[in-house]
C-alpha positions as protocol buffer text, in pm:
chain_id: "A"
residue {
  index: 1
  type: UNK
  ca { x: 8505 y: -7241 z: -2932 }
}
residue {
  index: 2
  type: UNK
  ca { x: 8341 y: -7455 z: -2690 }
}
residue {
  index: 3
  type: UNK
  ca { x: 8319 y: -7353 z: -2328 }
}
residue {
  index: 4
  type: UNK
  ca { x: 8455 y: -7621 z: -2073 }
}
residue {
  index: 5
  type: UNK
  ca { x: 8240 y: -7610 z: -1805 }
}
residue {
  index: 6
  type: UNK
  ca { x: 8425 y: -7668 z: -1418 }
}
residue {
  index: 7
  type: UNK
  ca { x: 8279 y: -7989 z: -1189 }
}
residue {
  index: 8
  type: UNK
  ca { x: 8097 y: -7655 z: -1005 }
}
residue {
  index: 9
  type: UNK
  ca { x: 7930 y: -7604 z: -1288 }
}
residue {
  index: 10
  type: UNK
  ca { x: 7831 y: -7898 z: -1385 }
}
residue {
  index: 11
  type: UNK
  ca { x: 7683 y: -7963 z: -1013 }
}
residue {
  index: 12
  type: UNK
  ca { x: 7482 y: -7637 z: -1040 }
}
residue {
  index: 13
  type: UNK
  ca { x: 7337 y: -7666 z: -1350 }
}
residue {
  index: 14
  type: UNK
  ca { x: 7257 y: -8032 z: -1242 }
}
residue {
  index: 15
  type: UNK
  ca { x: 7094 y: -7870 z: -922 }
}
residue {
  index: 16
  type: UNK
  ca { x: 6811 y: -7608 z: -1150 }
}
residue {
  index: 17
  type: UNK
  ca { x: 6751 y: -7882 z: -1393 }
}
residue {
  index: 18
  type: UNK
  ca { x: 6650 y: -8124 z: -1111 }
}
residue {
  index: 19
  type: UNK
  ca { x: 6428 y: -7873 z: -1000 }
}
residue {
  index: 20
  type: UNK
  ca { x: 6296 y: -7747 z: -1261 }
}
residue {
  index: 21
  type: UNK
  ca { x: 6413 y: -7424 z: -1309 }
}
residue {
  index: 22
  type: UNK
  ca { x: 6529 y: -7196 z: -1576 }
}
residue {
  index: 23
  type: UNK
  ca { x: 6823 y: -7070 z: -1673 }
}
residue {
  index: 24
  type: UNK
  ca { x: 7074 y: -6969 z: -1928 }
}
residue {
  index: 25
  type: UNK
  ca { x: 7508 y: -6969 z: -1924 }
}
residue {
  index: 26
  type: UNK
  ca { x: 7597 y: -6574 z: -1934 }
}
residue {
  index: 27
  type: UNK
  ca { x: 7811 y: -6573 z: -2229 }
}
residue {
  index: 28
  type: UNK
  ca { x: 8177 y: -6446 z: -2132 }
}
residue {
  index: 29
  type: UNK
  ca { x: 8292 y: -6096 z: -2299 }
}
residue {
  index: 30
  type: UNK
  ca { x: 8619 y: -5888 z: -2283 }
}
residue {
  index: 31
  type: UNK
  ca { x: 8456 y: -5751 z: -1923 }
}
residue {
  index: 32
  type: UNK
  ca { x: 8356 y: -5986 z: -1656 }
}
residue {
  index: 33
  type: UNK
  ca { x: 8055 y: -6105 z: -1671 }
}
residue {
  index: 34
  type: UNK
  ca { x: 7874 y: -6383 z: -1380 }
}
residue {
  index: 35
  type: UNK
  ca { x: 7801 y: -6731 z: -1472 }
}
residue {
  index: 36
  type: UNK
  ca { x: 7409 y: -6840 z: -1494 }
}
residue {
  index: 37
  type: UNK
  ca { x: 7123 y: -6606 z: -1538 }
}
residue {
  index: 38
  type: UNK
  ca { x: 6832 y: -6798 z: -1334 }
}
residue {
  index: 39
  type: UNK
  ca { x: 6470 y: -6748 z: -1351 }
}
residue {
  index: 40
  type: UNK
  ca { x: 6193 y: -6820 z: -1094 }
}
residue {
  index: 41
  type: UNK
  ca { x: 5824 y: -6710 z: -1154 }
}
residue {
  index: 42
  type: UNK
  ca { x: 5844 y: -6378 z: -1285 }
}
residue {
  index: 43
  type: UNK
  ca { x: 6187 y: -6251 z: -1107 }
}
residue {
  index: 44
  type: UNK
  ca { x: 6563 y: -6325 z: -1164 }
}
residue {
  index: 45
  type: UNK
  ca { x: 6839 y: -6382 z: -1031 }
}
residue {
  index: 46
  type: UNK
  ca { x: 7254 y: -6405 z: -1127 }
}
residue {
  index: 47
  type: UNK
  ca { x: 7519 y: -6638 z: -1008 }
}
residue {
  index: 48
  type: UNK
  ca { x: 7867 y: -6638 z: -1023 }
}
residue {
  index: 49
  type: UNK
  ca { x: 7956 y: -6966 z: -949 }
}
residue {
  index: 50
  type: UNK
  ca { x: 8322 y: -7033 z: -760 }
}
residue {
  index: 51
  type: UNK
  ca { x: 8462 y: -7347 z: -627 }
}
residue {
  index: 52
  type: UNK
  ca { x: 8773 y: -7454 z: -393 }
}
residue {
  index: 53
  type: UNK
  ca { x: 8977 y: -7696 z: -575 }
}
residue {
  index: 54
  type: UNK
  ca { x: 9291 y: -7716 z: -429 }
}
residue {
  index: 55
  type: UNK
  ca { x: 9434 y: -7610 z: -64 }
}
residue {
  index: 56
  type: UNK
  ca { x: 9757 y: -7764 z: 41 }
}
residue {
  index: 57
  type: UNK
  ca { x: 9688 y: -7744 z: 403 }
}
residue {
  index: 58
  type: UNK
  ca { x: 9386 y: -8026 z: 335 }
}
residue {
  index: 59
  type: UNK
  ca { x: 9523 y: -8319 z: 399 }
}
residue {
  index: 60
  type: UNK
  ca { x: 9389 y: -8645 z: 331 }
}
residue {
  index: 61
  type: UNK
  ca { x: 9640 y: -8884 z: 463 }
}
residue {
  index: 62
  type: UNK
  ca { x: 9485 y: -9147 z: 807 }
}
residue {
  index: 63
  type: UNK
  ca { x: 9585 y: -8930 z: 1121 }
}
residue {
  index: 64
  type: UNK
  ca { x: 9648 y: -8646 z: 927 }
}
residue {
  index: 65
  type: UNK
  ca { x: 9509 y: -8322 z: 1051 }
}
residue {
  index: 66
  type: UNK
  ca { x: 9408 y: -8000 z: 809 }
}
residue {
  index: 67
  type: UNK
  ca { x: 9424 y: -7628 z: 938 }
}
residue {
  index: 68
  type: UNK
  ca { x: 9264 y: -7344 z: 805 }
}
residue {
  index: 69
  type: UNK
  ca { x: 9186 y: -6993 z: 922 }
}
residue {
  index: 70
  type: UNK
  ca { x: 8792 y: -7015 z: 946 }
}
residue {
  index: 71
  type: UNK
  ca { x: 8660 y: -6775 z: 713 }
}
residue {
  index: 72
  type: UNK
  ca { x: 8965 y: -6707 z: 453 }
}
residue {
  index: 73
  type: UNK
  ca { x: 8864 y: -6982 z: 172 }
}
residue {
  index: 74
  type: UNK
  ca { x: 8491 y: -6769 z: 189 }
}
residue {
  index: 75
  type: UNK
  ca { x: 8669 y: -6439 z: 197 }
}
residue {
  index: 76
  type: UNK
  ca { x: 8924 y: -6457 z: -129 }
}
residue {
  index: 77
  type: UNK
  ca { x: 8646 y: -6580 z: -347 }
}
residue {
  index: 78
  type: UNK
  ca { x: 8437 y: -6288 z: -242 }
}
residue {
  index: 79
  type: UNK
  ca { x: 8718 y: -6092 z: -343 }
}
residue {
  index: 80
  type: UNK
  ca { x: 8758 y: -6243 z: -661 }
}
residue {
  index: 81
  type: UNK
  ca { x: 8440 y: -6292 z: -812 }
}
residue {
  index: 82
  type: UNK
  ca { x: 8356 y: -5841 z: -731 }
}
residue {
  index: 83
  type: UNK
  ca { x: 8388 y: -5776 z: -1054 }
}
residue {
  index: 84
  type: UNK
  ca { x: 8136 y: -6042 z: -1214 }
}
residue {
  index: 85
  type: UNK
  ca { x: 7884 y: -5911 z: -915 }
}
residue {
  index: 86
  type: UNK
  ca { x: 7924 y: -5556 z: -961 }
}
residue {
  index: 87
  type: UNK
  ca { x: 7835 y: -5615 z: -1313 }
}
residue {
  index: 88
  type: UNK
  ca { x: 7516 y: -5784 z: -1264 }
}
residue {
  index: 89
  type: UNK
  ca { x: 7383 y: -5608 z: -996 }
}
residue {
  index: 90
  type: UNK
  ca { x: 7440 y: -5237 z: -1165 }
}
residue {
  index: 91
  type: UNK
  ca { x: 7203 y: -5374 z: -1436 }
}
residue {
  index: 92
  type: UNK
  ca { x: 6923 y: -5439 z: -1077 }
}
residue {
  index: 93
  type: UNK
  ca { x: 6988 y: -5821 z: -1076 }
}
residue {
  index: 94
  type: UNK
  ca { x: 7023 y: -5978 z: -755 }
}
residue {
  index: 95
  type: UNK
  ca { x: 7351 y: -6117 z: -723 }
}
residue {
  index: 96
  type: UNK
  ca { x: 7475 y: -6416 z: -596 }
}
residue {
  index: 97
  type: UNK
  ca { x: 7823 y: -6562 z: -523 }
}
residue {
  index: 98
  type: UNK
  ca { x: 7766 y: -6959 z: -519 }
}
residue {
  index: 99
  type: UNK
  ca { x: 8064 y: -7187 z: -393 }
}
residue {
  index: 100
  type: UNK
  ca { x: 8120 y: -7564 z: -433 }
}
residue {
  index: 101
  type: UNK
  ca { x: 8326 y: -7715 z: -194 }
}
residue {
  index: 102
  type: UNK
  ca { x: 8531 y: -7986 z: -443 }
}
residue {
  index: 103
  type: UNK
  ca { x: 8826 y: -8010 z: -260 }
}
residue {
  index: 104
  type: UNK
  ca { x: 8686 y: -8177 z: 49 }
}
residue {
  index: 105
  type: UNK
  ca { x: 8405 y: -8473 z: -40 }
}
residue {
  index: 106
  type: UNK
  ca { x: 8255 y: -8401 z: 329 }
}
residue {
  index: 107
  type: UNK
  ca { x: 8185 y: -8049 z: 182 }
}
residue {
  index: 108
  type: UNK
  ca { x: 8302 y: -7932 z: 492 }
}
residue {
  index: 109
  type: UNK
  ca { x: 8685 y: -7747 z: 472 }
}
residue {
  index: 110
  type: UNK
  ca { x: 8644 y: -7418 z: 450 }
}
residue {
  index: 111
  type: UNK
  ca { x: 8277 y: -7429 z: 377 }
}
residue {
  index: 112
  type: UNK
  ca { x: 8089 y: -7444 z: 707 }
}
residue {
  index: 113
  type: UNK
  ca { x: 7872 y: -7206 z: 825 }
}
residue {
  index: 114
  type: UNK
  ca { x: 8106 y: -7004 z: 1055 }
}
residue {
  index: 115
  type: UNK
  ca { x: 8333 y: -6954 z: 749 }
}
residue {
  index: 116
  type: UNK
  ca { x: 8065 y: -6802 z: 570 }
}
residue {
  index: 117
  type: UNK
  ca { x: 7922 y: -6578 z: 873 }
}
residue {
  index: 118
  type: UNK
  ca { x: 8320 y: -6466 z: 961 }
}
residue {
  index: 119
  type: UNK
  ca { x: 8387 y: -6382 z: 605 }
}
residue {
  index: 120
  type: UNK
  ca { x: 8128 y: -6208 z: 533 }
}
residue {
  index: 121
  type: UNK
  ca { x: 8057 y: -6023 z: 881 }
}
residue {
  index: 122
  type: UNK
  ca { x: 8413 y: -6055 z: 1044 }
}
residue {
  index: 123
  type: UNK
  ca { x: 8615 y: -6307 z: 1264 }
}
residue {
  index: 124
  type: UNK
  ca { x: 8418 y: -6395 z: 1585 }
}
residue {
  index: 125
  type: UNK
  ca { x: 8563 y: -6264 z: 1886 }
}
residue {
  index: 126
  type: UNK
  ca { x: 8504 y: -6287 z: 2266 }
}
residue {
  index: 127
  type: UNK
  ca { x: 8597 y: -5965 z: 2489 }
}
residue {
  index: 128
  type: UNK
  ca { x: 8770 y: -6186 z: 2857 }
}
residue {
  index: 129
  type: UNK
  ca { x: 8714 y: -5974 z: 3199 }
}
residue {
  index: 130
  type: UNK
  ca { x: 8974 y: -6017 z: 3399 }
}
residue {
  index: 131
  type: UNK
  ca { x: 8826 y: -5899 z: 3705 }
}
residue {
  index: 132
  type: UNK
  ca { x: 8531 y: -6144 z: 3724 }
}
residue {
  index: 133
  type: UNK
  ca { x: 8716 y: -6421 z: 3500 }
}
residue {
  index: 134
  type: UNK
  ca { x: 8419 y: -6482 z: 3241 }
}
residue {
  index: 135
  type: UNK
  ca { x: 8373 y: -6346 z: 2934 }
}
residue {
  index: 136
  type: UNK
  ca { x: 8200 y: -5989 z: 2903 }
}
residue {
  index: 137
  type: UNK
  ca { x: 8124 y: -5974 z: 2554 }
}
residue {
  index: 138
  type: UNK
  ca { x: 8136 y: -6128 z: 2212 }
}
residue {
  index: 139
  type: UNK
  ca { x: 8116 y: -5992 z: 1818 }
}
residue {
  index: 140
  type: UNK
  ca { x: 8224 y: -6016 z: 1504 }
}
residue {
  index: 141
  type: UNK
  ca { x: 8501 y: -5789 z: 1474 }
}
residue {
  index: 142
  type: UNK
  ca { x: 8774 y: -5759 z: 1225 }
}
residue {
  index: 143
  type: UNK
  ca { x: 8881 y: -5877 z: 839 }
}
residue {
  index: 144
  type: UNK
  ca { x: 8465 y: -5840 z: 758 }
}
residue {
  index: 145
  type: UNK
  ca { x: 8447 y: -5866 z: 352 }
}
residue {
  index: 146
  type: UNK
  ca { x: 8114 y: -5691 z: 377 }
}
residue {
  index: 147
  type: UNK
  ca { x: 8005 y: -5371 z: 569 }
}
residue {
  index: 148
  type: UNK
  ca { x: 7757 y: -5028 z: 464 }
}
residue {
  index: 149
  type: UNK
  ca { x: 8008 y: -4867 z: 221 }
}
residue {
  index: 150
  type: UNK
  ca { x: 8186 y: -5212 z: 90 }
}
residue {
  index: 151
  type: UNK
  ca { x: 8024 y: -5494 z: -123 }
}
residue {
  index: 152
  type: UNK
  ca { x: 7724 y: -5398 z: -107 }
}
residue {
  index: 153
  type: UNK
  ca { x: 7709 y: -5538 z: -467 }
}
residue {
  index: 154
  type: UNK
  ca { x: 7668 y: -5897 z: -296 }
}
residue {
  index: 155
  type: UNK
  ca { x: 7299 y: -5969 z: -245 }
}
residue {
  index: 156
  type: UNK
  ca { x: 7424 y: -6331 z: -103 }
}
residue {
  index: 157
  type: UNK
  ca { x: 7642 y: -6597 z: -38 }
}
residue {
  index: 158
  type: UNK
  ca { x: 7572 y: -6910 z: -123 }
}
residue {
  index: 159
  type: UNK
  ca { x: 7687 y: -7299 z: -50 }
}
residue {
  index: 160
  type: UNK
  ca { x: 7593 y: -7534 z: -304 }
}
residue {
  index: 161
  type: UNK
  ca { x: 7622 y: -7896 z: -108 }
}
residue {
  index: 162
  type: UNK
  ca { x: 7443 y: -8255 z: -47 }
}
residue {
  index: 163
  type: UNK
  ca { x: 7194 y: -8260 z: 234 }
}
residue {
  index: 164
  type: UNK
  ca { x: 7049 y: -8643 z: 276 }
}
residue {
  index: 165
  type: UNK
  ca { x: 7186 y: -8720 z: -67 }
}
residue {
  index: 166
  type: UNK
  ca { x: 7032 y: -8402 z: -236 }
}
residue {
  index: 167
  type: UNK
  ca { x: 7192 y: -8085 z: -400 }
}
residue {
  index: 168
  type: UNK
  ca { x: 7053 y: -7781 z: -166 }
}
residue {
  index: 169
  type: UNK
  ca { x: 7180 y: -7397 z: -194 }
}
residue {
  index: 170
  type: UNK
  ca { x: 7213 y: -7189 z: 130 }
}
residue {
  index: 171
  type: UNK
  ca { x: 7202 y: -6889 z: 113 }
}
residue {
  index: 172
  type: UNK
  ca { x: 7367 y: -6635 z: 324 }
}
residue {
  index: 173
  type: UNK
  ca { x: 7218 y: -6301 z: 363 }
}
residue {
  index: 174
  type: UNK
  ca { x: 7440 y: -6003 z: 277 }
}
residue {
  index: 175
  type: UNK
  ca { x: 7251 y: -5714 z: 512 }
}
residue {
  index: 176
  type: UNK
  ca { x: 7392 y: -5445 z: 349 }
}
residue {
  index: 177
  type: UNK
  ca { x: 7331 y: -5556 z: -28 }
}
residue {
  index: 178
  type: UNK
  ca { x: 7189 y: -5244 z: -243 }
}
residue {
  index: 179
  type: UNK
  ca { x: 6969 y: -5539 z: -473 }
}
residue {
  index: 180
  type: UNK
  ca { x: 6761 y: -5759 z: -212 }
}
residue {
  index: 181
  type: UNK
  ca { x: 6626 y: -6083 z: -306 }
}
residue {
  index: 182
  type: UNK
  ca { x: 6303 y: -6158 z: -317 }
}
residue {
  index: 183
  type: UNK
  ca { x: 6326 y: -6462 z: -47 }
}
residue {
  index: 184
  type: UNK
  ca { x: 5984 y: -6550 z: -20 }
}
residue {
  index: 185
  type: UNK
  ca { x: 5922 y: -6645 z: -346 }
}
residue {
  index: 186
  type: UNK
  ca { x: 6268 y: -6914 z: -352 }
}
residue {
  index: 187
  type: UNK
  ca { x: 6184 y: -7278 z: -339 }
}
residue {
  index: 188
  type: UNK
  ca { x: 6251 y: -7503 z: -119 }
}
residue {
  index: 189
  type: UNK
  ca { x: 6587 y: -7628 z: -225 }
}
residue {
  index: 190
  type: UNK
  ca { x: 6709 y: -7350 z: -136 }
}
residue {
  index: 191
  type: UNK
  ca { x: 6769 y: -7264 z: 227 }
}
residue {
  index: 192
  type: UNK
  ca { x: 6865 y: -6900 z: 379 }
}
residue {
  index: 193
  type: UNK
  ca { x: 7040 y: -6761 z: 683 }
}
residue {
  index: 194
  type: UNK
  ca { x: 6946 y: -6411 z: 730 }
}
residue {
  index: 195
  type: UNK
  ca { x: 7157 y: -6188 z: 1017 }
}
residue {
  index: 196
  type: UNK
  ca { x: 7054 y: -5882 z: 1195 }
}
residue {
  index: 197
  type: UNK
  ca { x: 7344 y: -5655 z: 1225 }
}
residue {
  index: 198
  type: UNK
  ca { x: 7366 y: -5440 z: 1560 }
}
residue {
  index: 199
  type: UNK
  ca { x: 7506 y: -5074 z: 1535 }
}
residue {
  index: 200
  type: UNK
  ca { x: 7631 y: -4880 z: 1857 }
}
């Protein structure tokens, strides 16, 4: 039976081969299992690849206008690709949840930066003093897909979009991942955004 590969799919493995790197398709099995095995010098890495397709609230009509909640597209793929990352990084792969934006062709809806760093950290929020009429304090607060004791399976999030008319990958850096990737040794196509995560 021949596997029928999705337009993410095809984009990604577009995106190695252009750059000359190896990989193989992860052959599916009864358990989940991520996508692309990918090699780089002498260390490796695992994708599960995810993309959004569809959103009703995207609307593509003149004058329309499309509303999300920033952070949500980011957050249910997180939730449903656990199972393909939990496998791969229990065998000591670094794992990585990749998303192509299909639905919007500006790669933009749902797939900026502050819907990565709200998923995965939690929804940005400013703390108002009333007294002085100013803001006091800002942080990430609530609905956080990622934390010490949750998803620590996730070694990164990833974008895979056109930057000046090239495939790149950005990475987002999961702080609390139990497998850490090696980022020194990535190429150049592929960008990262590391945090540092401030405990009281």
């Amino acid at each position: 039976m021949e596997n029928i590969r999705t337009k993410s799919e095809e984009v990604f493995e577009t995106f190695l081969i252009d750059h000359n790197l190896e990989f193989e398709k992860i052959e599916e099995d009864d358990s989940p299992r991520p996508d692309y095995l990918v090699t780089i010098g002498d260390f490796k890495m695992v994708f599960e690849i995810k993309e959004l397709a569809e959103d009703k609230n995207f609307k593509t009509e003149q004058f329309s206008v499309s509303s999300r909640t920033v952070g949500d597209h980011i957050r249910k793929k997180i939730q449903e690709a656990r199972k393909q990352i939990q496998f791969a990084a229990k065998q000591g792969l670094p794992s990585i949840l990749l998303i192509y934006n299909n639905l919007d062709p500006f790669h933009l809806f749902g797939t900026e930066n502050m819907d990565f760093i709200s998923a995965m950290y939690g929804e940005y929020t400013v703390v108002f003093n009333n007294s002085y009429g100013k803001i006091s304090d800002s942080f990430h607060g609530r609905n956080q897909s990622f934390a010490a004791a949750k998803n620590t399976s996730f070694s990164a999030v990833g974008r895979l979009s056109p930057y000046l008319g090239k495939m790149k990958v950005a990475l987002f850096e999961n702080v609390f991942s139990k497998v850490k990737i090696n980022y020194d040794r990535l190429p150049v196509c592929f960008d990262v955004i590391f945090f540092q995560i401030e405990t009281i």
